[in-house]
Short mmCIF file of the C-alpha atoms (twelve columns), coordinates in Angstrom:
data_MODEL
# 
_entry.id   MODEL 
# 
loop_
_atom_site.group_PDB 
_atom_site.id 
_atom_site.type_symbol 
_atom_site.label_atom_id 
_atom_site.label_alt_id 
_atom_site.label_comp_id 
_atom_site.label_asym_id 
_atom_site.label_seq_id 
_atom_site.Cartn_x 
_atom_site.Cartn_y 
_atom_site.Cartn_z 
_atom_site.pdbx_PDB_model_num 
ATOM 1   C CA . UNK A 1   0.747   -135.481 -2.422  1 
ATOM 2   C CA . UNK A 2   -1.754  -135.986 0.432   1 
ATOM 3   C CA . UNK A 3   -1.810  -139.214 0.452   1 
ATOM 4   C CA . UNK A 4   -0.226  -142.592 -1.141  1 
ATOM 5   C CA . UNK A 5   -1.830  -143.773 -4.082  1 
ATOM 6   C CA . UNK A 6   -4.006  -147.025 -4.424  1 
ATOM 7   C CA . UNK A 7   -3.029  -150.388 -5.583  1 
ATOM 8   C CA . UNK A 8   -4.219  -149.822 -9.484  1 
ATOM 9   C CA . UNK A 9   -2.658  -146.784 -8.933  1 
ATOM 10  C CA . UNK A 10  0.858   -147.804 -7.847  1 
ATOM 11  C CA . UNK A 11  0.601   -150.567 -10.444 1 
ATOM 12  C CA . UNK A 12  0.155   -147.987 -13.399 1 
ATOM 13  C CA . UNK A 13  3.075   -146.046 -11.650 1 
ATOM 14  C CA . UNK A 14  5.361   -149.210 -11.566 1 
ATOM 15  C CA . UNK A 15  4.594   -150.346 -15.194 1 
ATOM 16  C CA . UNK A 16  5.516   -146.557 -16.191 1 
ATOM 17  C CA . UNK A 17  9.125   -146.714 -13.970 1 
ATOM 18  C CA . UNK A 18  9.773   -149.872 -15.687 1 
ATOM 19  C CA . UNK A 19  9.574   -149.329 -19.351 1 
ATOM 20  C CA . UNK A 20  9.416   -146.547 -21.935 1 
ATOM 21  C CA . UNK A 21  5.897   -146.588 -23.885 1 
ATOM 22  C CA . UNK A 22  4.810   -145.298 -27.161 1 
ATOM 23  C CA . UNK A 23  1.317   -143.243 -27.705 1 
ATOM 24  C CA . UNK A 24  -0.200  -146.774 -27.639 1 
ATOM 25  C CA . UNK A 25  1.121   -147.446 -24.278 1 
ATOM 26  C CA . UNK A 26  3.121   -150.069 -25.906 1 
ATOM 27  C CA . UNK A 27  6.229   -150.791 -24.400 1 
ATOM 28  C CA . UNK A 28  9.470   -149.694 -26.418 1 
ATOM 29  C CA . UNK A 29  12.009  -150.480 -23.729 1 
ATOM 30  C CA . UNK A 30  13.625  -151.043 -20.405 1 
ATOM 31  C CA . UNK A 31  13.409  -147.695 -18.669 1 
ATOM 32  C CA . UNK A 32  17.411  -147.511 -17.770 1 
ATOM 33  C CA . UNK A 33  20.650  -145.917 -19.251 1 
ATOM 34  C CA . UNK A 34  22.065  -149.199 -20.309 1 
ATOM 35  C CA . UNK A 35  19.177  -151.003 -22.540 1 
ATOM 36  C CA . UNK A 36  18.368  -154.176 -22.342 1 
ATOM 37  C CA . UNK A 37  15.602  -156.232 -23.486 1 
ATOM 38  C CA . UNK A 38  11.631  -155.766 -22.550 1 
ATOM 39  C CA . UNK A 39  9.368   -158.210 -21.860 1 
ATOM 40  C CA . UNK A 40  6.916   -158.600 -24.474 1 
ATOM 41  C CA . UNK A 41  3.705   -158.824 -21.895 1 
ATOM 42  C CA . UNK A 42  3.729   -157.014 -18.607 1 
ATOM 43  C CA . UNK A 43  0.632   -158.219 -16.430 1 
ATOM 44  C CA . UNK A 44  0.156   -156.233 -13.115 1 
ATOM 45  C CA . UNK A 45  -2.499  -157.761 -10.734 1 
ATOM 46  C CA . UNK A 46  -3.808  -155.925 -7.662  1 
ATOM 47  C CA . UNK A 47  -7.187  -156.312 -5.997  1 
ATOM 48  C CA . UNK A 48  -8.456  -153.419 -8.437  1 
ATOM 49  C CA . UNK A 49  -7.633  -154.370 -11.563 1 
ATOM 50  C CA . UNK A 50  -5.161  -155.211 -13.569 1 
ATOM 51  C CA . UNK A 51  -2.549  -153.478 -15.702 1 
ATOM 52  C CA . UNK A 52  -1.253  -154.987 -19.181 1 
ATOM 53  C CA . UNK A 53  1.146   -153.864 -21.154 1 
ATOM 54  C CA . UNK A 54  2.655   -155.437 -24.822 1 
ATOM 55  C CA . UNK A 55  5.824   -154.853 -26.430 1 
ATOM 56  C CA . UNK A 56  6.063   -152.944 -29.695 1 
ATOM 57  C CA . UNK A 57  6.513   -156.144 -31.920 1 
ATOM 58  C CA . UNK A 58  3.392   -158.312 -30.467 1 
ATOM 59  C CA . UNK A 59  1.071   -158.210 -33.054 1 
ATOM 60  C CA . UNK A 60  -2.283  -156.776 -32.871 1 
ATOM 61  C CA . UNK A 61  -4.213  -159.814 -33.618 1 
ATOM 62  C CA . UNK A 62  -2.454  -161.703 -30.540 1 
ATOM 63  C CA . UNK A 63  -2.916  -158.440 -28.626 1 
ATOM 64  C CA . UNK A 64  -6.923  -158.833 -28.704 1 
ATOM 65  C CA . UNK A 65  -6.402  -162.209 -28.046 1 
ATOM 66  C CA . UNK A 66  -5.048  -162.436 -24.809 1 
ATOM 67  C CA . UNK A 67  -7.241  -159.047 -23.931 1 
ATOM 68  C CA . UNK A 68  -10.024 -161.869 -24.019 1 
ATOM 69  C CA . UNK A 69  -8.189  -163.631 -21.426 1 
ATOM 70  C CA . UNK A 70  -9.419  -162.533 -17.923 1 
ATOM 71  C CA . UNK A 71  -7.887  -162.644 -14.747 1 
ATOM 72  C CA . UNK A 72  -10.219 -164.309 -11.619 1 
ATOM 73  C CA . UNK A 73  -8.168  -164.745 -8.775  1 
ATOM 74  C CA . UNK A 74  -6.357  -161.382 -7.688  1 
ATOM 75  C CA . UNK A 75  -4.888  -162.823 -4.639  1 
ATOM 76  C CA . UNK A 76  -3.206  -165.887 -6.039  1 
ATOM 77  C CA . UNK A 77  0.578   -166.279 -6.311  1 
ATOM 78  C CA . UNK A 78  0.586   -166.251 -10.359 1 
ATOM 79  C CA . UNK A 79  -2.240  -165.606 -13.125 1 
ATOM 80  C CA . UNK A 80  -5.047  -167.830 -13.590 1 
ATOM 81  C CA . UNK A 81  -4.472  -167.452 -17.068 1 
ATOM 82  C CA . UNK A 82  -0.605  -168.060 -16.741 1 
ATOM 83  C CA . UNK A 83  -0.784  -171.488 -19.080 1 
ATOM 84  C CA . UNK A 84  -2.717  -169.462 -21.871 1 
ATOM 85  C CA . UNK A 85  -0.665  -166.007 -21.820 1 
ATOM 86  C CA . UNK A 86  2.354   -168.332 -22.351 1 
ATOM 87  C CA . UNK A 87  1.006   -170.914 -24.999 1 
ATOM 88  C CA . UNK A 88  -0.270  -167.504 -27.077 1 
ATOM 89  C CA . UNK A 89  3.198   -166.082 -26.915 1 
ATOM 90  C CA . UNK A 90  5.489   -169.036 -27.797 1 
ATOM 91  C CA . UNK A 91  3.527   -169.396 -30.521 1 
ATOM 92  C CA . UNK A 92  4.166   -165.993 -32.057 1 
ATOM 93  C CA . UNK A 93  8.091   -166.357 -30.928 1 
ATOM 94  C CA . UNK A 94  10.117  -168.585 -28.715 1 
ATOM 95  C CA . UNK A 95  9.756   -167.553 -24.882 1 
ATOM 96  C CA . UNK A 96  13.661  -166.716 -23.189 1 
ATOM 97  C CA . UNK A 97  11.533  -165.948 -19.944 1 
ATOM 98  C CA . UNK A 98  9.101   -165.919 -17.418 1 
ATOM 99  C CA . UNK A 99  8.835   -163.657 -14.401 1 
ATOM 100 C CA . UNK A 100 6.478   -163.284 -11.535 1 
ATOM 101 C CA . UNK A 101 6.811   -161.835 -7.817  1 
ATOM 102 C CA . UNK A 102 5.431   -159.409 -5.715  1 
ATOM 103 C CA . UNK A 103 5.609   -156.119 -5.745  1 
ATOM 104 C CA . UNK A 104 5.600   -153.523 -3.159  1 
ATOM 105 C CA . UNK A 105 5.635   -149.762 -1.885  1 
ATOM 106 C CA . UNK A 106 8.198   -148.762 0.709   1 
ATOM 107 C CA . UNK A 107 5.971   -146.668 4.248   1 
ATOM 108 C CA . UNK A 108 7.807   -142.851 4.359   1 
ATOM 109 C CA . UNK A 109 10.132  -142.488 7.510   1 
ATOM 110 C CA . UNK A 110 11.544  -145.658 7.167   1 
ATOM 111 C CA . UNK A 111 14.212  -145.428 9.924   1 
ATOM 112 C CA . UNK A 112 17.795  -147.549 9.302   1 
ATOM 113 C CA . UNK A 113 19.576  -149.116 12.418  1 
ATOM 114 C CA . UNK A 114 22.961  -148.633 10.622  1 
ATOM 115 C CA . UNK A 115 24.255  -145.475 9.175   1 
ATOM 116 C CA . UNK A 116 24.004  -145.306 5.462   1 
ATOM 117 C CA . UNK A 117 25.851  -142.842 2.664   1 
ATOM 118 C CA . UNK A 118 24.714  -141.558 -0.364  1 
ATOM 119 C CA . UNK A 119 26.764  -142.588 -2.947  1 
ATOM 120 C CA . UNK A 120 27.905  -139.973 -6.214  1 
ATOM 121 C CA . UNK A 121 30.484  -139.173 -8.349  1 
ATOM 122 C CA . UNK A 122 32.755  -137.760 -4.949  1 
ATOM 123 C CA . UNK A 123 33.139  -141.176 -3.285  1 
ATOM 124 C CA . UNK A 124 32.145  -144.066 -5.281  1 
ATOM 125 C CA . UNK A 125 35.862  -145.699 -4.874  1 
ATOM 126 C CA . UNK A 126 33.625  -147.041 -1.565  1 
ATOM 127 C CA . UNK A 127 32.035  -149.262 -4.144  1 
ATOM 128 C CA . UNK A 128 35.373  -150.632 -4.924  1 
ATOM 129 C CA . UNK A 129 36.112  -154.163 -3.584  1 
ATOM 130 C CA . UNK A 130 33.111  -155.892 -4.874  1 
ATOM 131 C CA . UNK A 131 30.624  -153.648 -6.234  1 
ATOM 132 C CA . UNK A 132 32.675  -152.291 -9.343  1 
ATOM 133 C CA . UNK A 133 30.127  -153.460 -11.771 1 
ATOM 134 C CA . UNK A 134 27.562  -150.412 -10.209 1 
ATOM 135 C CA . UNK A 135 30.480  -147.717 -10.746 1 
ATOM 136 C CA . UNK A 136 28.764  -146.595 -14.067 1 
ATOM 137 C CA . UNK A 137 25.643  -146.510 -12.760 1 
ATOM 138 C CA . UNK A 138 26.214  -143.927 -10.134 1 
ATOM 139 C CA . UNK A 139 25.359  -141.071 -12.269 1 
ATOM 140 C CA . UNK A 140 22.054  -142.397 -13.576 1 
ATOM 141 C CA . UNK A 141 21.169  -144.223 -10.308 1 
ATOM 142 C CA . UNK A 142 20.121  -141.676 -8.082  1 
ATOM 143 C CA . UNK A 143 19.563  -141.561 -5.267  1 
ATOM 144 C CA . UNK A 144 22.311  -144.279 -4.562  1 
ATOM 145 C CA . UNK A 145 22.495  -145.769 -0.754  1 
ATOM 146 C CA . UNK A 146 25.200  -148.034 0.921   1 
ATOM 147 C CA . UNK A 147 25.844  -149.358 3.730   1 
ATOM 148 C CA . UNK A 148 29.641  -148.850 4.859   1 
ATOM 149 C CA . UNK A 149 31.752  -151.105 7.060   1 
ATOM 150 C CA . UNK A 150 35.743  -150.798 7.102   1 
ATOM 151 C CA . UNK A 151 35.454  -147.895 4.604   1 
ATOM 152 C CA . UNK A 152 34.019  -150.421 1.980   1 
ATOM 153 C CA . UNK A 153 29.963  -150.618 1.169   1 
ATOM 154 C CA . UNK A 154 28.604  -153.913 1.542   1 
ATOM 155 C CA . UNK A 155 25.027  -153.388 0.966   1 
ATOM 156 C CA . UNK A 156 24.010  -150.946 -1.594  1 
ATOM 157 C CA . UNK A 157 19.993  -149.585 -3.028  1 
ATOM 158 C CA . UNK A 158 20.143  -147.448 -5.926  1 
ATOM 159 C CA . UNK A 159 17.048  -146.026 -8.272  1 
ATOM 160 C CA . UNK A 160 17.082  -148.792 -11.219 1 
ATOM 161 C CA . UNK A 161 14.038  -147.256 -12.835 1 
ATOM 162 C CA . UNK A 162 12.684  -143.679 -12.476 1 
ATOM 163 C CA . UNK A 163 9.997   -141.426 -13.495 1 
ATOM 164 C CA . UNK A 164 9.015   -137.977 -11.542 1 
ATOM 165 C CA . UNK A 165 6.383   -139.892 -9.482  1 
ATOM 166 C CA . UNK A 166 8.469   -143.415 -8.600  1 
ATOM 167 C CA . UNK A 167 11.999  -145.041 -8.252  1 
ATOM 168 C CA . UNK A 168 12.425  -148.543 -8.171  1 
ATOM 169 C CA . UNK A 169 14.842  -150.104 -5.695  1 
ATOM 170 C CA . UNK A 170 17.888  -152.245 -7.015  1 
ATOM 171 C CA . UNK A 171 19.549  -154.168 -4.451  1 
ATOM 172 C CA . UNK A 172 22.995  -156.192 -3.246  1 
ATOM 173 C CA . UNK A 173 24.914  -156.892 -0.681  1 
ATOM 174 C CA . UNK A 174 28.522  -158.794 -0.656  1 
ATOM 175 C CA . UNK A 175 27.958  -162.808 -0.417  1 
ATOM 176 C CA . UNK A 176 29.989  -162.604 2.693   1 
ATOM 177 C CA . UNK A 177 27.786  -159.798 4.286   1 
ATOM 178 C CA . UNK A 178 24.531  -161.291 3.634   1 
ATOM 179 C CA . UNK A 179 21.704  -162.739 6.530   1 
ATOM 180 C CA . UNK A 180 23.245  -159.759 8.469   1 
ATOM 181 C CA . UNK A 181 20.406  -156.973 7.839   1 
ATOM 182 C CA . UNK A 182 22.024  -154.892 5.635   1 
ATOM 183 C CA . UNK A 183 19.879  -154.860 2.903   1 
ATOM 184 C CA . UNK A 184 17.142  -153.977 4.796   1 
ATOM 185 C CA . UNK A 185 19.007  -150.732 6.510   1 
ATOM 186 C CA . UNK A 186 20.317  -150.445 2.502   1 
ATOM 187 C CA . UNK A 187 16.750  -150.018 1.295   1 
ATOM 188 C CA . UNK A 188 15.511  -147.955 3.573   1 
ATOM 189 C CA . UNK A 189 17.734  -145.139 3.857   1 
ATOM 190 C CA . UNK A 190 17.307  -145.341 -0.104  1 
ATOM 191 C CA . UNK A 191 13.541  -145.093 0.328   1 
ATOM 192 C CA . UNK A 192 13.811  -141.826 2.736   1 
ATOM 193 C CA . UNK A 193 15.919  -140.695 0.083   1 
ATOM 194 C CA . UNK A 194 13.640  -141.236 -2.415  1 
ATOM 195 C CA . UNK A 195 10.549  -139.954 -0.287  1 
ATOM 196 C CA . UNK A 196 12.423  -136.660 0.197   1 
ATOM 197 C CA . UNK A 197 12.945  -135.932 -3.269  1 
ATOM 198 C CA . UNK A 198 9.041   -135.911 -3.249  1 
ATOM 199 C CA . UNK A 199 8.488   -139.648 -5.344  1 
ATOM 200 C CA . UNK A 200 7.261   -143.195 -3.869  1 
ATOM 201 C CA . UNK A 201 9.664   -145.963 -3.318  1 
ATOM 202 C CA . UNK A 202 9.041   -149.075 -4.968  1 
ATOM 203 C CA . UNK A 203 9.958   -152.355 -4.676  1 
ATOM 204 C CA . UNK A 204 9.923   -155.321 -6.428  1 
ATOM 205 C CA . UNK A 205 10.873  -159.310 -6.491  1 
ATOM 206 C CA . UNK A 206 10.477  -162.446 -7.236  1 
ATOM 207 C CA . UNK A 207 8.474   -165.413 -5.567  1 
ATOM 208 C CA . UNK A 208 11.750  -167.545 -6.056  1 
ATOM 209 C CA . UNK A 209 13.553  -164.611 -3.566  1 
ATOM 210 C CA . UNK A 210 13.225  -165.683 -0.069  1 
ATOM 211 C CA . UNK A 211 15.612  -163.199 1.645   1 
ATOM 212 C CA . UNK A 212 14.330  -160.392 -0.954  1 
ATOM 213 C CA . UNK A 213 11.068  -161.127 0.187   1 
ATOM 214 C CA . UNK A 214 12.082  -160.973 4.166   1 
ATOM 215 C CA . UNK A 215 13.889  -157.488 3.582   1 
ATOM 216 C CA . UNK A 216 10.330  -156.239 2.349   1 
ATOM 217 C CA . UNK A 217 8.871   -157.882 5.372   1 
ATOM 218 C CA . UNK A 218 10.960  -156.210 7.787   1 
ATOM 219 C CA . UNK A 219 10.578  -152.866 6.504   1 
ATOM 220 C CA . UNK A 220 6.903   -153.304 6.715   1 
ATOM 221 C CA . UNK A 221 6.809   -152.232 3.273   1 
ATOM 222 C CA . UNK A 222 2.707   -152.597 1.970   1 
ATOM 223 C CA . UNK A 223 2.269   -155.555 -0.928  1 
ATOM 224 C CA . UNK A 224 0.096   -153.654 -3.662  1 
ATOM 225 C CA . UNK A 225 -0.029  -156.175 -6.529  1 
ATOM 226 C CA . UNK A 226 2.047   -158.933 -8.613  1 
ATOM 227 C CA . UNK A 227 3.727   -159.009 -11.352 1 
ATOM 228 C CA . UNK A 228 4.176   -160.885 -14.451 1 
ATOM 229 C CA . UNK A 229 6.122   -160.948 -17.454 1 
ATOM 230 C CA . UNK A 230 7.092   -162.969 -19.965 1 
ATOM 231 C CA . UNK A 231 10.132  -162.106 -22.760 1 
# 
């Protein structure tokens, strides 16, 4: 690849590490070992365009409906059309959520201030003492970063969601080790990682996540749209 893709671009990329799609580029799942359940509209915004996506079970009729609905404010924080997407849905199904945050791709030669260590099958007993819950997610989470102190990781980035062109960062770091840095030295050897296996590193939260948000900052990492979903 010569050069990074644009915003649309890295929005089509991120929809397509997130969830599994049928031949009508409906979605059919959360793109991860362990399930779990899809939103049932995906709205990407960038500055080109937007991306939208529908679950499986959203009926057709409510899928040209809220096609009619346009988006005409790119830059704001959340949809113009939040209020509508969400009165159309709930009254097809009861909503259990709504999601929106930025979203954003991680520069190459990102360069940690702290050592990190790939994580795999040989020495994921560094996970133990507070990260136990990731343990079966080593296999399928690669590549899998930590950051180590006193032969324990307290800050860990692992690929949630992957396809052959993007990985998308999952991140946490011990309650007691947080508003250190480490998630940001974390991330970024995960994004190197990432780079060198030839993919882009993506990275996503939500507007709620201050300190998510700051890690982002500090790595420079370039906003190319925002995201919205609703389950």
């Amino acid at each position: 690849m010569t050069s990074d893709p644009n915003p649309l671009e890295l929005m089509q990329m991120h929809v397509a590490a997130l969830y599994t799609h049928d031949a009508r580029s409906r979605i059919e799942a959360i793109n991860q070992w362990s399930g779990g359940t899809a939103p049932r509209f995906f709205l990407g915004r960038t500055h080109l365009g937007v991306v939208r996506r529908y679950r499986t079970d959203v009926p057709d009729d409510l899928v040209a409906a809220m096609e009619r609905s346009r988006e005409d404010d790119p830059d704001s924080h959340r949809p113009t059309q939040e209020r509508e997407y969400v009165r159309m849905l709930a009254a097809h199904a009861p909503i259990e959520r709504v999601w929106v945050g930025p979203a954003f791709c991680l520069p190459a030669n990102v360069i940690p201030r702290e050592q990190t260590v790939l994580i795999d099958a040989t020495n994921a007993d560094l996970l133990r003492g507070g990260f136990e819950a990731w343990l079966p997610d080593v296999p399928h989470a690669q590549p899998f970063v930590a950051v180590i102190e006193s032969g324990r990781a307290v800050s860990i980035c692992a690929s949630v969601r992957i396809t052959a062109a993007a990985h998308e960062a999952g991140v946490e770091t011990l309650p007691a080790h947080r508003g250190k840095g480490h998630a940001g030295h974390a991330v970024a050897g995960w994004a190197n990682a990432v780079r060198a296996q030839g993919a882009i590193a993506l990275y996503s939260t939500s507007w709620d996540n201050a300190a998510s948000q700051r890690v982002a900052g500090k790595l420079d990492a370039s906003m190319f749209g925002v995201d919205f979903h609703v389950t």
